[in-house]
PDB file of N, CA, C and O in Angstrom:
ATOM      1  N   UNK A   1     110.661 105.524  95.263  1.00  0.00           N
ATOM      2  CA  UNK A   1     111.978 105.974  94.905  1.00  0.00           C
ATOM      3  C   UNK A   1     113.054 105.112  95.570  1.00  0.00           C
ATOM      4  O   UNK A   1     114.058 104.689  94.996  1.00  0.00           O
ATOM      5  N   UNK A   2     112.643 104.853  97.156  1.00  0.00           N
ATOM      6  CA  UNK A   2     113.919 103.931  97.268  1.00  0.00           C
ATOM      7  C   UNK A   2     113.960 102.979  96.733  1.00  0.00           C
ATOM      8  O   UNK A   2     115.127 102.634  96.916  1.00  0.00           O
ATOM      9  N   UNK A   3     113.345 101.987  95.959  1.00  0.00           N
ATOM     10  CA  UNK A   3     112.847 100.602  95.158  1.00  0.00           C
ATOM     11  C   UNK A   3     114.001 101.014  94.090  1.00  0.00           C
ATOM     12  O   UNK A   3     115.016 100.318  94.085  1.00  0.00           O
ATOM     13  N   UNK A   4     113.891 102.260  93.056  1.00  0.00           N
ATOM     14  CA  UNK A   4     114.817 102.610  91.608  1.00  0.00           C
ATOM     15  C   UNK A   4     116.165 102.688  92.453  1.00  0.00           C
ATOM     16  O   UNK A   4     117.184 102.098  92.092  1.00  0.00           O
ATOM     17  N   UNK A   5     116.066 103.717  93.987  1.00  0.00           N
ATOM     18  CA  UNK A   5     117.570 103.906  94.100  1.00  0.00           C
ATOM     19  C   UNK A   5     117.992 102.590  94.391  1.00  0.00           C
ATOM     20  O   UNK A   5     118.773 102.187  93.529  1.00  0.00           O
ATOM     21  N   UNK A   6     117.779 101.822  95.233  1.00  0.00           N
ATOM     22  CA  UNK A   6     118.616 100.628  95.275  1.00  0.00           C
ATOM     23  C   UNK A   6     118.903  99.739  94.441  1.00  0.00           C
ATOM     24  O   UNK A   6     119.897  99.023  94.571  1.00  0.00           O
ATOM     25  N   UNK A   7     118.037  99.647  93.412  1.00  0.00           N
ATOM     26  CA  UNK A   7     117.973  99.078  91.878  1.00  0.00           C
ATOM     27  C   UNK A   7     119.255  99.757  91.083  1.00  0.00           C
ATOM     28  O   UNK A   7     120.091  99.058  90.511  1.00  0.00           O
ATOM     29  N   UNK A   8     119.314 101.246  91.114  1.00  0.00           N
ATOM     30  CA  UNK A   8     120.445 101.109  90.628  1.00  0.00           C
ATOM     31  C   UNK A   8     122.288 101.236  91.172  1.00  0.00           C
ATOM     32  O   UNK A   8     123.442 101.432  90.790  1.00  0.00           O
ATOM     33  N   UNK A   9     121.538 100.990  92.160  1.00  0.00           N
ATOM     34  CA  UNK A   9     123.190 101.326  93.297  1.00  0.00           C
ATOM     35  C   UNK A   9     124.071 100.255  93.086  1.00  0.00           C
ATOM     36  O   UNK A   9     125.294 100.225  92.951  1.00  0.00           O
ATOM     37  N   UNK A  10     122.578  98.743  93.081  1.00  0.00           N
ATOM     38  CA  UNK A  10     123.210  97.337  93.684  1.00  0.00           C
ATOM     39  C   UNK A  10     123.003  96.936  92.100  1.00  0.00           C
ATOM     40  O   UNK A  10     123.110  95.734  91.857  1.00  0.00           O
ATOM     41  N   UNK A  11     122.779  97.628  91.232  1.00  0.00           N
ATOM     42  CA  UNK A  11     122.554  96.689  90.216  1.00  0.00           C
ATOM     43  C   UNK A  11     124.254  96.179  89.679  1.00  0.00           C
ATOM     44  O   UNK A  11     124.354  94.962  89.526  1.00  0.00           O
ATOM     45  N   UNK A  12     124.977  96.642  89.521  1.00  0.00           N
ATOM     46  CA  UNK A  12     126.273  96.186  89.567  1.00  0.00           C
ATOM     47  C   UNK A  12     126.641  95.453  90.354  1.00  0.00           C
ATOM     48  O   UNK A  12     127.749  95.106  89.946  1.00  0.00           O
ATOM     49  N   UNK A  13     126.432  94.941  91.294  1.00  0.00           N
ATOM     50  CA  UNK A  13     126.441  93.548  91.706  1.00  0.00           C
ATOM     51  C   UNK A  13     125.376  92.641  91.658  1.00  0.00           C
ATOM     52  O   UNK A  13     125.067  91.798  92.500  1.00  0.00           O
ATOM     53  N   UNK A  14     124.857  92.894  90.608  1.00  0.00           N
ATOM     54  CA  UNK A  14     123.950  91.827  89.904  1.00  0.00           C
ATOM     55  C   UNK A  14     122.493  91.273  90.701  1.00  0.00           C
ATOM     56  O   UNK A  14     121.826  90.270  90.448  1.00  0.00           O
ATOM     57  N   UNK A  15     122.285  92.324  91.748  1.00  0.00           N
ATOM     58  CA  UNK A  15     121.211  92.599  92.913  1.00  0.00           C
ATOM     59  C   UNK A  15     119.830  93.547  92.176  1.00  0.00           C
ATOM     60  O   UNK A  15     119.623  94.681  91.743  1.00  0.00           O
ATOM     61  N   UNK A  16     119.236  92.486  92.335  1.00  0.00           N
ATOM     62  CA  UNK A  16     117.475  93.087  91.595  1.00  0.00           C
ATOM     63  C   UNK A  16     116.854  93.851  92.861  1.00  0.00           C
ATOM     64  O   UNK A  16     116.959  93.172  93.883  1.00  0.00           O
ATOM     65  N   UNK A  17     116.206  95.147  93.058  1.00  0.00           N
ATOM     66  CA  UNK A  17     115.223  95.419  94.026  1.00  0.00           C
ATOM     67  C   UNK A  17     114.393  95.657  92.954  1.00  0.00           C
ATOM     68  O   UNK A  17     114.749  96.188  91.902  1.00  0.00           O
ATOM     69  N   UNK A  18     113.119  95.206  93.257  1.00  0.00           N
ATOM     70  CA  UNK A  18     111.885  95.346  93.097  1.00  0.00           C
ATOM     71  C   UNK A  18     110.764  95.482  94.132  1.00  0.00           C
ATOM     72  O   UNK A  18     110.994  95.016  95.248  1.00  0.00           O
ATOM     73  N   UNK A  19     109.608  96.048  93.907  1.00  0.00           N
ATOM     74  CA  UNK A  19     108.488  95.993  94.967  1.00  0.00           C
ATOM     75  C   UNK A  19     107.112  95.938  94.557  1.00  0.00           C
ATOM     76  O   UNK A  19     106.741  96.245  93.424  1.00  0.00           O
ATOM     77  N   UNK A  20     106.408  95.575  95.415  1.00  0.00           N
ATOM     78  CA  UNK A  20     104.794  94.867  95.136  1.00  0.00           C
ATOM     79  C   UNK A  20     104.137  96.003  95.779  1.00  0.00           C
ATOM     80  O   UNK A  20     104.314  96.386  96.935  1.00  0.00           O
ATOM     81  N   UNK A  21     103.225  96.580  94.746  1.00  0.00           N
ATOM     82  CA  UNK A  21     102.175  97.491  95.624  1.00  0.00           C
ATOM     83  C   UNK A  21     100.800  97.184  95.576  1.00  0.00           C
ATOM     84  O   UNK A  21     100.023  97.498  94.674  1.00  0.00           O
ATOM     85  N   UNK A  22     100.488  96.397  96.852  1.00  0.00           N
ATOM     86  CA  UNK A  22      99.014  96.444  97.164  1.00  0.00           C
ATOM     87  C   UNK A  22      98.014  97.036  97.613  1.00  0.00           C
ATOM     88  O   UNK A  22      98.073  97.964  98.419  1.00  0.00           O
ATOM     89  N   UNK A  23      96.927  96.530  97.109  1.00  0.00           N
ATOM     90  CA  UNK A  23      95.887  97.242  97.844  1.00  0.00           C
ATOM     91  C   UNK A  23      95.375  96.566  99.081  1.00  0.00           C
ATOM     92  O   UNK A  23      96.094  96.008  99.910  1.00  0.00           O
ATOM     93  N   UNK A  24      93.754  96.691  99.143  1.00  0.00           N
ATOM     94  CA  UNK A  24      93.527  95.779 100.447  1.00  0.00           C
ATOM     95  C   UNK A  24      93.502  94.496 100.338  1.00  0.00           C
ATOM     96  O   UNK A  24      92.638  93.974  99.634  1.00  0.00           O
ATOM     97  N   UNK A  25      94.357  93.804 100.949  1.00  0.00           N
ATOM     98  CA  UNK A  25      94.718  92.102 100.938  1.00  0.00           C
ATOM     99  C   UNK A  25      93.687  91.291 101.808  1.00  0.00           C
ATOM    100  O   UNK A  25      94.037  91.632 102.938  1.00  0.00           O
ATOM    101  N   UNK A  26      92.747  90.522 101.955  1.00  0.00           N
ATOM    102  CA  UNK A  26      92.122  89.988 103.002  1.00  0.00           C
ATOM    103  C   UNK A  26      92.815  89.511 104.089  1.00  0.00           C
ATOM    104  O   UNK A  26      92.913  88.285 104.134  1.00  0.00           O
ATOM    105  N   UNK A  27      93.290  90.098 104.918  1.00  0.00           N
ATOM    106  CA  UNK A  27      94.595  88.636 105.892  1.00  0.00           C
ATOM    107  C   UNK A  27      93.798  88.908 107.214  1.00  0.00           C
ATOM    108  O   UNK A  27      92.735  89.526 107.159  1.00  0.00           O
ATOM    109  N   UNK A  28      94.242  88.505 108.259  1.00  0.00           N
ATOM    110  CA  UNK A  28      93.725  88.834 109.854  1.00  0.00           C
ATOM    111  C   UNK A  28      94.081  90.394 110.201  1.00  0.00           C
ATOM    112  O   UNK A  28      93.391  90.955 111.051  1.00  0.00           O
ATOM    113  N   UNK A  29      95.151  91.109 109.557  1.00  0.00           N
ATOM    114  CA  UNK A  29      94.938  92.320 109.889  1.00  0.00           C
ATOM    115  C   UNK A  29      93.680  93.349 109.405  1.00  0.00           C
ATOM    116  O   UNK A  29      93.253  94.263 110.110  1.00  0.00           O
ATOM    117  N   UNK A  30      93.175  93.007 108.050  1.00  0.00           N
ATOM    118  CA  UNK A  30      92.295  93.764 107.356  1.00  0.00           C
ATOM    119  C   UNK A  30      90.940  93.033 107.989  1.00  0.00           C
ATOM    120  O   UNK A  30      89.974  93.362 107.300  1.00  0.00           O
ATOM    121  N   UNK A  31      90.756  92.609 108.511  1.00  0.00           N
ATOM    122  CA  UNK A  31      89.380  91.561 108.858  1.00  0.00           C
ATOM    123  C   UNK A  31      88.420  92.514 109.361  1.00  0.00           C
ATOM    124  O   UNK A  31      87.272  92.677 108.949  1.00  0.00           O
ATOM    125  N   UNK A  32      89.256  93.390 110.694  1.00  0.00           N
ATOM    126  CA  UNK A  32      88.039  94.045 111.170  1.00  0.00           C
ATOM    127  C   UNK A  32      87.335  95.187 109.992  1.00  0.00           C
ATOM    128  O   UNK A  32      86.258  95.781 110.009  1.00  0.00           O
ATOM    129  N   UNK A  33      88.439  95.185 109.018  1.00  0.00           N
ATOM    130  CA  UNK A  33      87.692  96.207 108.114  1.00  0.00           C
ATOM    131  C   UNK A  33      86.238  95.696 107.402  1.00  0.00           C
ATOM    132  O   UNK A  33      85.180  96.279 107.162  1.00  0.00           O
ATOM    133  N   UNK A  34      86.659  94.496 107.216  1.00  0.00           N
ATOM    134  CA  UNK A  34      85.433  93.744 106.144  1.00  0.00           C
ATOM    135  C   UNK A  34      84.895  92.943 106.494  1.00  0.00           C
ATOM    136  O   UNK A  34      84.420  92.077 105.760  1.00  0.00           O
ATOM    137  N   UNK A  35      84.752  92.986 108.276  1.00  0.00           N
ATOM    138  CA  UNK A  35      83.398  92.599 108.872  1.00  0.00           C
ATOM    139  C   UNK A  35      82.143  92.613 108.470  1.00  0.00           C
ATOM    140  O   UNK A  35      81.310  91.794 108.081  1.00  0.00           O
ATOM    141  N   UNK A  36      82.253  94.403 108.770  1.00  0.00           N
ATOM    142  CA  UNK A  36      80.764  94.432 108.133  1.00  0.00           C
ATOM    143  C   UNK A  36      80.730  94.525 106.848  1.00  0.00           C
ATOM    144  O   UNK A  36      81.461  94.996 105.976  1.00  0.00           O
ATOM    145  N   UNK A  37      79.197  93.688 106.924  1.00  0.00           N
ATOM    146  CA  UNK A  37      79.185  93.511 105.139  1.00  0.00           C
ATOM    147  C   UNK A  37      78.925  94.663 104.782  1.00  0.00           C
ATOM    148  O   UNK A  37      78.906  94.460 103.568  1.00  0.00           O
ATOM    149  N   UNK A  38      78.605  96.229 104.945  1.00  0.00           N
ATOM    150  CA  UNK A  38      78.106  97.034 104.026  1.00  0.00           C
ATOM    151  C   UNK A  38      79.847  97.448 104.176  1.00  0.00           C
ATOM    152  O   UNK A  38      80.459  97.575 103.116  1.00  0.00           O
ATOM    153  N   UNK A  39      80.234  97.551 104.844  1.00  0.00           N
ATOM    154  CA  UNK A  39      81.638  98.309 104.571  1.00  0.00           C
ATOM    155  C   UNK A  39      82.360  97.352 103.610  1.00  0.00           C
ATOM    156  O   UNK A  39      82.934  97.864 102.649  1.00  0.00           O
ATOM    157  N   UNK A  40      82.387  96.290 103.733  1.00  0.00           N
ATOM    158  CA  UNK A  40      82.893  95.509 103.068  1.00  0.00           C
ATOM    159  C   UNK A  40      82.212  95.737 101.434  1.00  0.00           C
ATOM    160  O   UNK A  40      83.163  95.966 100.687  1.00  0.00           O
ATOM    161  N   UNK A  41      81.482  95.742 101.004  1.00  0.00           N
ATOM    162  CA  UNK A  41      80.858  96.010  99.788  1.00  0.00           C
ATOM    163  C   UNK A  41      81.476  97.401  99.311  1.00  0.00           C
ATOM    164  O   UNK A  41      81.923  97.461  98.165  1.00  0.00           O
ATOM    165  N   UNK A  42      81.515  98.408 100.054  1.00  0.00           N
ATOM    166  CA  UNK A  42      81.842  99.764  99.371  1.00  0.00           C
ATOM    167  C   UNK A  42      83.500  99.905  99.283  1.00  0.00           C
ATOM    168  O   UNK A  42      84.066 100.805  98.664  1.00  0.00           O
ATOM    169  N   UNK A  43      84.169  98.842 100.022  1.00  0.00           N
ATOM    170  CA  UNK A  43      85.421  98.800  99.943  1.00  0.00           C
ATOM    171  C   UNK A  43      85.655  97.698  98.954  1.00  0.00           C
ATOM    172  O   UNK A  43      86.815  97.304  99.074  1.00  0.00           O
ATOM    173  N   UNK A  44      85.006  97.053  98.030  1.00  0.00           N
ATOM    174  CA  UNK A  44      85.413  96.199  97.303  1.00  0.00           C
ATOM    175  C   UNK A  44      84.781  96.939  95.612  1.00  0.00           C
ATOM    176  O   UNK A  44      85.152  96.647  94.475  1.00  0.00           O
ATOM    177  N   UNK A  45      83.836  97.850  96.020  1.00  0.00           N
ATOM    178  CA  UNK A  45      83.320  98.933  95.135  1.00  0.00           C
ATOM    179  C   UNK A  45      84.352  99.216  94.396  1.00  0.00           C
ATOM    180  O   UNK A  45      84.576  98.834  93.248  1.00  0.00           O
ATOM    181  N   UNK A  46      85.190 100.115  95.289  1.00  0.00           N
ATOM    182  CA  UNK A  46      86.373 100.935  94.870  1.00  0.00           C
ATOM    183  C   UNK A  46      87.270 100.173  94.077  1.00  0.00           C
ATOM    184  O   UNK A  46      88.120 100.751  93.400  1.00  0.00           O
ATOM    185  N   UNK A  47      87.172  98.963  94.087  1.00  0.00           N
ATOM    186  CA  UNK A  47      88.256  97.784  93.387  1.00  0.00           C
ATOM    187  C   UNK A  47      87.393  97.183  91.715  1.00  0.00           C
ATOM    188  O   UNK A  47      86.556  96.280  91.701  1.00  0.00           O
ATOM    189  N   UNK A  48      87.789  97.818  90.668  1.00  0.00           N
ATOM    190  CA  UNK A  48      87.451  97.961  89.089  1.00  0.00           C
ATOM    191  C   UNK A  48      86.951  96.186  89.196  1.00  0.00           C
ATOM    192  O   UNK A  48      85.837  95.814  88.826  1.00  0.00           O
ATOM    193  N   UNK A  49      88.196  95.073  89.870  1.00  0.00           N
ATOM    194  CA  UNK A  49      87.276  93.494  90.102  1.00  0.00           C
ATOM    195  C   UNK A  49      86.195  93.525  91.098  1.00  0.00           C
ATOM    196  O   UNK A  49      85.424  92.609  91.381  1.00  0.00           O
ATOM    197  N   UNK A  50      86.238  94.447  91.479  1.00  0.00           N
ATOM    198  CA  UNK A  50      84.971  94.339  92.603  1.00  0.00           C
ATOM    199  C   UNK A  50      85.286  93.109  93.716  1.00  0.00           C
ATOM    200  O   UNK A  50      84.298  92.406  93.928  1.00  0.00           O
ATOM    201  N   UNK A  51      86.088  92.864  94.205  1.00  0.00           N
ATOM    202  CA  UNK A  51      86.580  91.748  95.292  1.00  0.00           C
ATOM    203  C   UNK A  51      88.469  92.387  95.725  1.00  0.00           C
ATOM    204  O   UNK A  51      89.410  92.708  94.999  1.00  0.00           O
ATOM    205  N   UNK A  52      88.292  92.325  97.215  1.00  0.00           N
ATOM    206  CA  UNK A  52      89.348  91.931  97.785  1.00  0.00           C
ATOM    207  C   UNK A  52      90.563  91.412  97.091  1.00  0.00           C
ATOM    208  O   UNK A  52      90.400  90.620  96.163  1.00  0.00           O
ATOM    209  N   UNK A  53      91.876  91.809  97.479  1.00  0.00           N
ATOM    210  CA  UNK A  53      93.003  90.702  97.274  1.00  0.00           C
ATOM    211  C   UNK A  53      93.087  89.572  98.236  1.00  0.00           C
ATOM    212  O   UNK A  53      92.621  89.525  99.375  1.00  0.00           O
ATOM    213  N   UNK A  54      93.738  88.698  97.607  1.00  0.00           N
ATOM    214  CA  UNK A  54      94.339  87.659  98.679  1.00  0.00           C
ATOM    215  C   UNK A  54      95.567  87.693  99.019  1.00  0.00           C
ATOM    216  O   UNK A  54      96.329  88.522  98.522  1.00  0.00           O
ATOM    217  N   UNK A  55      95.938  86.860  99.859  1.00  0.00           N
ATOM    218  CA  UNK A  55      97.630  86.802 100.024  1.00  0.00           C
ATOM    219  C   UNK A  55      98.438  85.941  98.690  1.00  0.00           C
ATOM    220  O   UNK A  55      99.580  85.976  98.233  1.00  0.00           O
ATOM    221  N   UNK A  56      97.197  85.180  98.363  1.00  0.00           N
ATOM    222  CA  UNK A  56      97.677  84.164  97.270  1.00  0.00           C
ATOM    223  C   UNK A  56      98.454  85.376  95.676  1.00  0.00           C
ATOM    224  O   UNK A  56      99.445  85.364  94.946  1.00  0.00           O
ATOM    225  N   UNK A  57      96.803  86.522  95.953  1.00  0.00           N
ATOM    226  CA  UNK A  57      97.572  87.113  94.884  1.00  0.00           C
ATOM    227  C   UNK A  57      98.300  88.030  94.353  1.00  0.00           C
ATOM    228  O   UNK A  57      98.493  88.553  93.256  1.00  0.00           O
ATOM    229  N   UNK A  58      98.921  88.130  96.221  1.00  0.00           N
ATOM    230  CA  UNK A  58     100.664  88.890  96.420  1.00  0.00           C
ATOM    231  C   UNK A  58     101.062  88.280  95.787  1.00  0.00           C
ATOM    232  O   UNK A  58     101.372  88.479  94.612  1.00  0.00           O
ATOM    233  N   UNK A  59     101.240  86.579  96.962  1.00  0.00           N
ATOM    234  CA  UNK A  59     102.490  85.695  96.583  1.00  0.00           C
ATOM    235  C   UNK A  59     102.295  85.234  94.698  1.00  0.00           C
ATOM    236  O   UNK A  59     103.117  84.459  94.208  1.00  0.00           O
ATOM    237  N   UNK A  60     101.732  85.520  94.272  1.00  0.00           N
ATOM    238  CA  UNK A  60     102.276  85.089  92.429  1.00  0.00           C
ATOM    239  C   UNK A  60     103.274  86.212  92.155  1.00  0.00           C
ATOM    240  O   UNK A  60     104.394  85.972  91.705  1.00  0.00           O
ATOM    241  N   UNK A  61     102.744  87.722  92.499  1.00  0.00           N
ATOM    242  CA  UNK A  61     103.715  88.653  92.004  1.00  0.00           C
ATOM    243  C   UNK A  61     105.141  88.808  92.632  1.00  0.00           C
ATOM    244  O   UNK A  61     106.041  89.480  92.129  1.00  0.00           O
ATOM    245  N   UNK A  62     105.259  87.826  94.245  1.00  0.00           N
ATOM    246  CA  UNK A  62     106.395  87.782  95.016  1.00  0.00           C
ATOM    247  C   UNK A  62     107.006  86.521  93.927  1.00  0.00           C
ATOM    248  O   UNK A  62     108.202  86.542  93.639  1.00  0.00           O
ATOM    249  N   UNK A  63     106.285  85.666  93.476  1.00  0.00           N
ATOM    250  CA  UNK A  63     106.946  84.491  92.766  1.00  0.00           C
ATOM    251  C   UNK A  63     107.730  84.894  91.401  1.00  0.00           C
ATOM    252  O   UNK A  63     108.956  84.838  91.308  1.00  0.00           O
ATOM    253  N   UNK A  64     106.933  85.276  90.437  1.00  0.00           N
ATOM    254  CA  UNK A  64     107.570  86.295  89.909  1.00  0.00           C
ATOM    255  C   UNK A  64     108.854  87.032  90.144  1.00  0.00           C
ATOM    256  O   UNK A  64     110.007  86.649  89.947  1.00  0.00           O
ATOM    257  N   UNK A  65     108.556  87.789  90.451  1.00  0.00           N
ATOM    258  CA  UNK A  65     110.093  88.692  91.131  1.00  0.00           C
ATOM    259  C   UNK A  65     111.048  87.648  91.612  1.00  0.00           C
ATOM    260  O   UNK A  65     112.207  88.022  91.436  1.00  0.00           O
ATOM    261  N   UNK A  66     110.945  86.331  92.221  1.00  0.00           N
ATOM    262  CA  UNK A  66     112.051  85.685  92.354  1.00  0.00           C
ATOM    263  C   UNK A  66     112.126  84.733  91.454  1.00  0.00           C
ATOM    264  O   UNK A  66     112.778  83.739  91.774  1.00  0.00           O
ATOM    265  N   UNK A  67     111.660  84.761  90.463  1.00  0.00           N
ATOM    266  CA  UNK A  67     112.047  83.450  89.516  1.00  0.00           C
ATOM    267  C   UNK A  67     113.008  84.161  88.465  1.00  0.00           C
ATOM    268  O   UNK A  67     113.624  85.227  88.497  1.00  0.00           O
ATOM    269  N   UNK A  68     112.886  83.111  87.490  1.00  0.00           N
ATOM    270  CA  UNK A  68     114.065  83.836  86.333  1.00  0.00           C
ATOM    271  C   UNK A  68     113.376  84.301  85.273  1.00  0.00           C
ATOM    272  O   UNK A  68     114.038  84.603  84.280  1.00  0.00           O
ATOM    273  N   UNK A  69     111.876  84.467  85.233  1.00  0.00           N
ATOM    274  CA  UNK A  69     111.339  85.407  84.492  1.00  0.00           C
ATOM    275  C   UNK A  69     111.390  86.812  84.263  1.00  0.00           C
ATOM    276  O   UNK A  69     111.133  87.550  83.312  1.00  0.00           O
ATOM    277  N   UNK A  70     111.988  87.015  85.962  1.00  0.00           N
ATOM    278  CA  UNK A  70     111.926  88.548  85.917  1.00  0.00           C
ATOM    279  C   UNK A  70     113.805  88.721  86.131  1.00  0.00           C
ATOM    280  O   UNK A  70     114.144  89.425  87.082  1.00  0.00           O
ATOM    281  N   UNK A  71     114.622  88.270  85.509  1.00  0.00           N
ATOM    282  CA  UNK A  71     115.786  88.270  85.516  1.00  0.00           C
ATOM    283  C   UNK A  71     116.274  89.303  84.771  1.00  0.00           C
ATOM    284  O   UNK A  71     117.487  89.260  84.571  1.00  0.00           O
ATOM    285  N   UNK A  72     115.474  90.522  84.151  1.00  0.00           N
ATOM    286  CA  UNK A  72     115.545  91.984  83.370  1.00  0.00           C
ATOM    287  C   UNK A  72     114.987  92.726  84.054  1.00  0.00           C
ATOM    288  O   UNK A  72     114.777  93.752  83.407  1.00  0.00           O
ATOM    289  N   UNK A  73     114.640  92.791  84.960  1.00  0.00           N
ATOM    290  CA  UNK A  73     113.427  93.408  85.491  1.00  0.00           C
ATOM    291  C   UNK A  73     114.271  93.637  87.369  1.00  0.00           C
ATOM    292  O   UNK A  73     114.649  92.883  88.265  1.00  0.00           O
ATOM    293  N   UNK A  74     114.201  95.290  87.103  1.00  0.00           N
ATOM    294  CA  UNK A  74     114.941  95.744  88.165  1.00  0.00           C
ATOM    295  C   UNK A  74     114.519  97.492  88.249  1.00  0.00           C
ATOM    296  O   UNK A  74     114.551  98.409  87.429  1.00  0.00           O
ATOM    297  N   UNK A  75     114.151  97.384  89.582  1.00  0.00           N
ATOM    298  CA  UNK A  75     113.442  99.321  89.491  1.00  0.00           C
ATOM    299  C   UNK A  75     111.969  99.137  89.776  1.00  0.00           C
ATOM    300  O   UNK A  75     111.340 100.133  90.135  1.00  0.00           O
ATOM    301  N   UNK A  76     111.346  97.975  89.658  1.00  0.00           N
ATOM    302  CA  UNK A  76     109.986  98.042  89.521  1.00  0.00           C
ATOM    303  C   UNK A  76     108.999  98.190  90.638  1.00  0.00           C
ATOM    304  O   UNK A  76     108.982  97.919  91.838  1.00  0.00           O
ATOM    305  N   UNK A  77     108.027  98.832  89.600  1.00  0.00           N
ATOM    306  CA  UNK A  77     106.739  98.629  91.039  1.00  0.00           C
ATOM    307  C   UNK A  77     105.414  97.635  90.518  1.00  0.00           C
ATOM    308  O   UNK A  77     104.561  98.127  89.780  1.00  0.00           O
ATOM    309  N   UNK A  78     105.353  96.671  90.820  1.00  0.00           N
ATOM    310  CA  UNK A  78     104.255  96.126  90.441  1.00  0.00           C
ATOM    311  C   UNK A  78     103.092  96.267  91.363  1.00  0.00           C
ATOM    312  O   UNK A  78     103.139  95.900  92.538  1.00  0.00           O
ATOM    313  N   UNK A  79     101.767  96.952  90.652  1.00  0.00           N
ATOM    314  CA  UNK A  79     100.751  97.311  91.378  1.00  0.00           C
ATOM    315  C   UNK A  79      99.769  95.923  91.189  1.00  0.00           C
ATOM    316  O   UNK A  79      99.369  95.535  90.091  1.00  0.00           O
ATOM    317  N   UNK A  80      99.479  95.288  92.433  1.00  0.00           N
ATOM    318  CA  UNK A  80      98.569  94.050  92.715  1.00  0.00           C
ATOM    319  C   UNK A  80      97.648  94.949  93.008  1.00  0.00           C
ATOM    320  O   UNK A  80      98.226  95.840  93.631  1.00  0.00           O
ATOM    321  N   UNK A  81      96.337  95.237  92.877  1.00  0.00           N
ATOM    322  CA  UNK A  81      95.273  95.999  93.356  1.00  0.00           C
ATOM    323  C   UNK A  81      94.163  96.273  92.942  1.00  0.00           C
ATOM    324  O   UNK A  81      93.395  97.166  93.298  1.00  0.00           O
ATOM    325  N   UNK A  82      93.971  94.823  91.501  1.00  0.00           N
ATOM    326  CA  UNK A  82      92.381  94.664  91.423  1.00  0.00           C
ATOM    327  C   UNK A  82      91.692  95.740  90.654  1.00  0.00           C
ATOM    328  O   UNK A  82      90.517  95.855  90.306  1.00  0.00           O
ATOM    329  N   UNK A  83      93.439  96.998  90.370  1.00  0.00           N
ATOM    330  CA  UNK A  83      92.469  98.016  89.366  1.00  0.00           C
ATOM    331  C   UNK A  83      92.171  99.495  89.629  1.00  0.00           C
ATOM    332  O   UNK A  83      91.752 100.356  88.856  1.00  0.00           O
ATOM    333  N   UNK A  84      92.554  99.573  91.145  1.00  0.00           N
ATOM    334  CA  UNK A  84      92.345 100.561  91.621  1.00  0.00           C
ATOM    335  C   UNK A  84      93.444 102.140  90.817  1.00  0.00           C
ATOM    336  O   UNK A  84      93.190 103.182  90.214  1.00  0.00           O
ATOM    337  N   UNK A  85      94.348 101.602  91.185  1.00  0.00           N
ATOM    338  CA  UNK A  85      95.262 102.675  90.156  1.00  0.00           C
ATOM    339  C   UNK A  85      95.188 103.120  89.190  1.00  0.00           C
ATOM    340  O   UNK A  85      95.605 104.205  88.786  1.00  0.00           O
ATOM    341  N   UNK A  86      94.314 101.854  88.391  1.00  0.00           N
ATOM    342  CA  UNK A  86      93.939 102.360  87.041  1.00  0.00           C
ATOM    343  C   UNK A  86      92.648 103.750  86.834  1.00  0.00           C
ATOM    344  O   UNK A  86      92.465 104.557  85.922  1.00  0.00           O
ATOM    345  N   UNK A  87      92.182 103.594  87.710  1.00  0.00           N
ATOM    346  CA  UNK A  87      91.013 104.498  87.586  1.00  0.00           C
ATOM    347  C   UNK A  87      91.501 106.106  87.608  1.00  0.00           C
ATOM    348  O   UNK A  87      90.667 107.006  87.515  1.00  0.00           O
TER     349      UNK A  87
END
């Protein structure tokens, strides 16, 4: 909700908020999670691709949001997450 309210507060000054919702990203914080390989397997289970995110495949949906593709596009939530939401 704060993502729409500021979307439409600032949208009159021509100010986009948008936001990225991920799931589990591989980075150095998530590591100790997917040490072990069996945890690691049942946590990549839960993901419809069956694998981890990367940071790489935040940053396309952060690229996105700042290019001029998404120059209509204001309020949003884009879910990065391999699928999980969908289920």
């Amino acid at each position: 909700m704060l993502t729409k309210t500021i979307a439409v507060h600032d949208a009159q000054d021509k100010i986009r908020c948008n936001c990225i919702a991920p799931a589990i990203v591989e980075t150095s914080l998530t590591a100790s999670l997917t040490r072990d390989a069996t945890v690691r397997v049942a946590i990549e289970a839960r993901h419809p691709l069956v694998r981890l995110g990367t940071p790489e495949d935040i940053a396309r949906a952060a690229v996105y949001f700042a290019s001029d593709e998404s120059c209509w596009t204001a309020g949003s939530v884009l879910t990065v997450d391999g699928g999980v939401m969908a289920q």
